[in-house]
N, C-alpha and C positions, 0 to 999 in steps of 0.2 A: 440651511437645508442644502445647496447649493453645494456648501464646503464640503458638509457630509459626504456626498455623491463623488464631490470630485476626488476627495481623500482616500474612495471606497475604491470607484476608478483606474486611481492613480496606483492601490494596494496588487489590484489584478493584474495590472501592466508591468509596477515592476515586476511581481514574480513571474510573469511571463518569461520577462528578460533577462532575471536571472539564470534560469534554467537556459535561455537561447546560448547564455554568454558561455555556459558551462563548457558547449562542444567547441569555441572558440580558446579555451583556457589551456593551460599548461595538463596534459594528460600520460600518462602513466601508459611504457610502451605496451605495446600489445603482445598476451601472452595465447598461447597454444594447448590444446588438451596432449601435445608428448611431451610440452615443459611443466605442465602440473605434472604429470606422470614420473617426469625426471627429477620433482621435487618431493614426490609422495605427498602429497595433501592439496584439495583443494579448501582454498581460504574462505570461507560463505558470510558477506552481510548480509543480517538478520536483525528482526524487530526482537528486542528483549523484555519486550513487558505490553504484547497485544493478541493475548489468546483470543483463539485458537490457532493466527498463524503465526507467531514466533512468542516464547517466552523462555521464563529460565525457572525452573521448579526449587524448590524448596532446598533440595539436593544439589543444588548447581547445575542443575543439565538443563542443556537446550534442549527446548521440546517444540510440539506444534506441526502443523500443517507444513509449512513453509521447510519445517530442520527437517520432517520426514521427507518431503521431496529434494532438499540438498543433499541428504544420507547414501540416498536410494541415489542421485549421479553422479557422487562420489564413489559409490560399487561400483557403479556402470563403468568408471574410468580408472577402478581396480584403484582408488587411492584412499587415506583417510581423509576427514571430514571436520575443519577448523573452523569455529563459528566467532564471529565479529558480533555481538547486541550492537546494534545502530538506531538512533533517534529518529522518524522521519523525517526532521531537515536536513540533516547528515549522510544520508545513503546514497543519494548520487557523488557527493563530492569525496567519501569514502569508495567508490568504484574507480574513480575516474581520476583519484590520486593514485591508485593503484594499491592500498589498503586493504582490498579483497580483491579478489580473482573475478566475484561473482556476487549478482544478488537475488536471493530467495528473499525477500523484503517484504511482501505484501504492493506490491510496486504496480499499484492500476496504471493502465496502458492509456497514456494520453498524449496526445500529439506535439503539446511542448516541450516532455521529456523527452520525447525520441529523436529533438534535436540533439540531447546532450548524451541518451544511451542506447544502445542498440537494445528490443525488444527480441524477445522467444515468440514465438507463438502462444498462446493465452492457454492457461492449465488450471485456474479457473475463475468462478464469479462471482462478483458481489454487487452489489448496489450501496449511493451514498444517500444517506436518509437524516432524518431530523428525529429526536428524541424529545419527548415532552412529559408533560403529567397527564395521567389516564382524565384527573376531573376537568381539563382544559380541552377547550374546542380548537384544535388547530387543522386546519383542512385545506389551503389555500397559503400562499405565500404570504399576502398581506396577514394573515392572523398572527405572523411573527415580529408584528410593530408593537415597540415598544419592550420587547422582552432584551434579556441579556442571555448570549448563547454561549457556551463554551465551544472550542474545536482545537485540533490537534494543528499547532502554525503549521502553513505549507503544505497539509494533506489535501487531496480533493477534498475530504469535507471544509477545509478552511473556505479553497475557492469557489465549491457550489452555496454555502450559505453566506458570503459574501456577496456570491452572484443574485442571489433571491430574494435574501430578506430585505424588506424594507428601509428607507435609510434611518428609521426612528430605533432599529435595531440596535445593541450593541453586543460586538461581538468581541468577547475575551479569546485571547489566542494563548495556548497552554505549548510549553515543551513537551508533546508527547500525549499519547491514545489516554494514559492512568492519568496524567492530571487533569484532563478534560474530563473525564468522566468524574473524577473525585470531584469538581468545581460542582459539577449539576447535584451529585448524592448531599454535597453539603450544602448547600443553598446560596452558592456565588455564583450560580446562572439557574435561568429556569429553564431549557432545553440544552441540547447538546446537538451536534453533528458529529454524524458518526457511521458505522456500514451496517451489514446487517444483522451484524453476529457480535454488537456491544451490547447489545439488549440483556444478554445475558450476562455480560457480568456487570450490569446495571440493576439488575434481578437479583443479582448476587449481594449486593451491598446495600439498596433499596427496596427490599421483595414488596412488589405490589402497586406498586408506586408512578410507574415510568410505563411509555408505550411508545411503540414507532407510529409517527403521526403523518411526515412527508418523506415521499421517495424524488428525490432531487435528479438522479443519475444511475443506468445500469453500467458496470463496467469489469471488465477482467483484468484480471491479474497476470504479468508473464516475469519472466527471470531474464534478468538484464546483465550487458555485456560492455566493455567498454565500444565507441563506434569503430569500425572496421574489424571488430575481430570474428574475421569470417567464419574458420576452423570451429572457434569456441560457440558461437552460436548455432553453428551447421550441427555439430556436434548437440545441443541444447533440443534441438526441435528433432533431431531423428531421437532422444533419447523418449520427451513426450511424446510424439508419433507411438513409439514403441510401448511406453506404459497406458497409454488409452487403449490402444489391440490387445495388452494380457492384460489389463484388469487388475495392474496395480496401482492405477490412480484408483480407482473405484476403491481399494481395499483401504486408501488414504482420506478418500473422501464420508469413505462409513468411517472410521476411527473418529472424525474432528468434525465433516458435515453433517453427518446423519440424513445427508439427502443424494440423489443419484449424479452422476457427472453429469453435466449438462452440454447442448447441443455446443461447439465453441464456432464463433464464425469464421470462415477463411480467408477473410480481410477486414481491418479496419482502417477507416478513411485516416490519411495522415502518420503512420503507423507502418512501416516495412518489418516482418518478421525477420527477413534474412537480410545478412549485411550486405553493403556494397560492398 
């Protein structure tokens, strides 16, 4: 039991310190919104396969929540719009090679990332939650003893149902939102971690089957920069600022939320929006 804990522990720390080490690593100079301008495209990593906010349809086109907000400031910056699919273990270290300019990721704002990248201001929200079976009582952290959980490695939901479950848990770690969920629809986990908005394509491959049980963590989302690139971030939060005032996030959030923008806060602890 002991080992369990400490192995569990030891899983949370290092990726802590993975991410710490990232802002110490070899990084990709810093670029400017008149050197994107000078090159005609901003480069956007993006998730390729986690609707509603980045995927790639049938046709090959990015689509989603996330490409409609890369699209929309890439006009803003009068350039086109180059999209990078990136895995969530991948997206920082594709930034911060300098592999994309930018990321529209799905990229919850948490404070040991933003040792490694500069945050936006938050454009919007999700919560990380636990996925189960409707006939199963799960109410409480402990009810997740003894289960085996799917989650996407590296994502918050890795590190919140790490953080919670039991140590009798076991928790499978999948490359990526689709294999975690395909683990739970097939029956190689019997819950999952995941946000709010997997349910539905849990619904999709499952109908009837599945329900969100625990809410682990509220958290938002912001579009990230390499650290110090003032210009490119300063630039990133006056373009939000400007689509929350005309009502073209709202136009973004009916297309993929179906629910109204929500209140965003004007700080979060550990968290600077704007670069040094």
């Amino acid at each position: 039991m002991f080992e369990m804990k400490l192995k569990r522990r030891s899983a949370l720390l290092g990726a802590a310190g993975l991410l710490a080490a990232m802002s110490f690593a070899g990084t990709a100079a810093a670029i400017t919104p008149e050197e994107i301008k000078a090159k005609g495209k901003l480069v956007v990593g993006i998730q390729g396969d986690n609707p509603p906010w980045g995927f790639v349809t049938s046709g090959g086109k990015q689509d989603g929540f996330d490409a409609d907000m890369a699209t929309l400031f890439a006009k803003e910056l009068g350039v086109q719009v180059e999209f990078v699919p990136l895995e969530v273990n991948n997206r920082i270290p594709a930034l911060t090679s300098g592999r994309v300019d930018v990321l529209f990721a799905t990229m919850a704002m948490l404070p040991d990332r933003a040792k490694a990248v500069q945050f936006s201001k938050p454009y919007n929200a999700n919560a990380i939650v636990l996925i189960g079976p409707k006939d199963k009582s799960i109410k409480t952290n402990e009810d997740m003893a003894n289960m085996t959980i799917s989650v996407a490695k590296g994502a918050a939901q890795d590190t919140q149902v790490t953080k919670n479950a039991p140590a009798s848990a076991t928790i499978r770690r999948y490359d990526g939102d689709a294999a975690s969920i395909q683990a739970l629809v097939s029956g190689q986990a019997e819950a999952l971690g995941g946000n709010i908005f997997y349910l539905d394509r849990v619904e999709k491959a499952a109908p009837g089957k599945f329900e969100n049980k625990l809410e682990f963590q509220k958290l938002y989302n912001g579009a990230c920069t390499r650290l110090g690139e003032k210009e490119l971030n300063a630039a990133l939060n006056t373009f939000i600022d400007k689509i929350k005032a005309n009502g073209e996030l709202q136009k973004i959030y009916d297309k993929w939320m179906k629910v109204p923008v929500p209140q965003f806060p004007e700080s979060i602890e550990g968290i600077p929006f704007a670069a040094k």
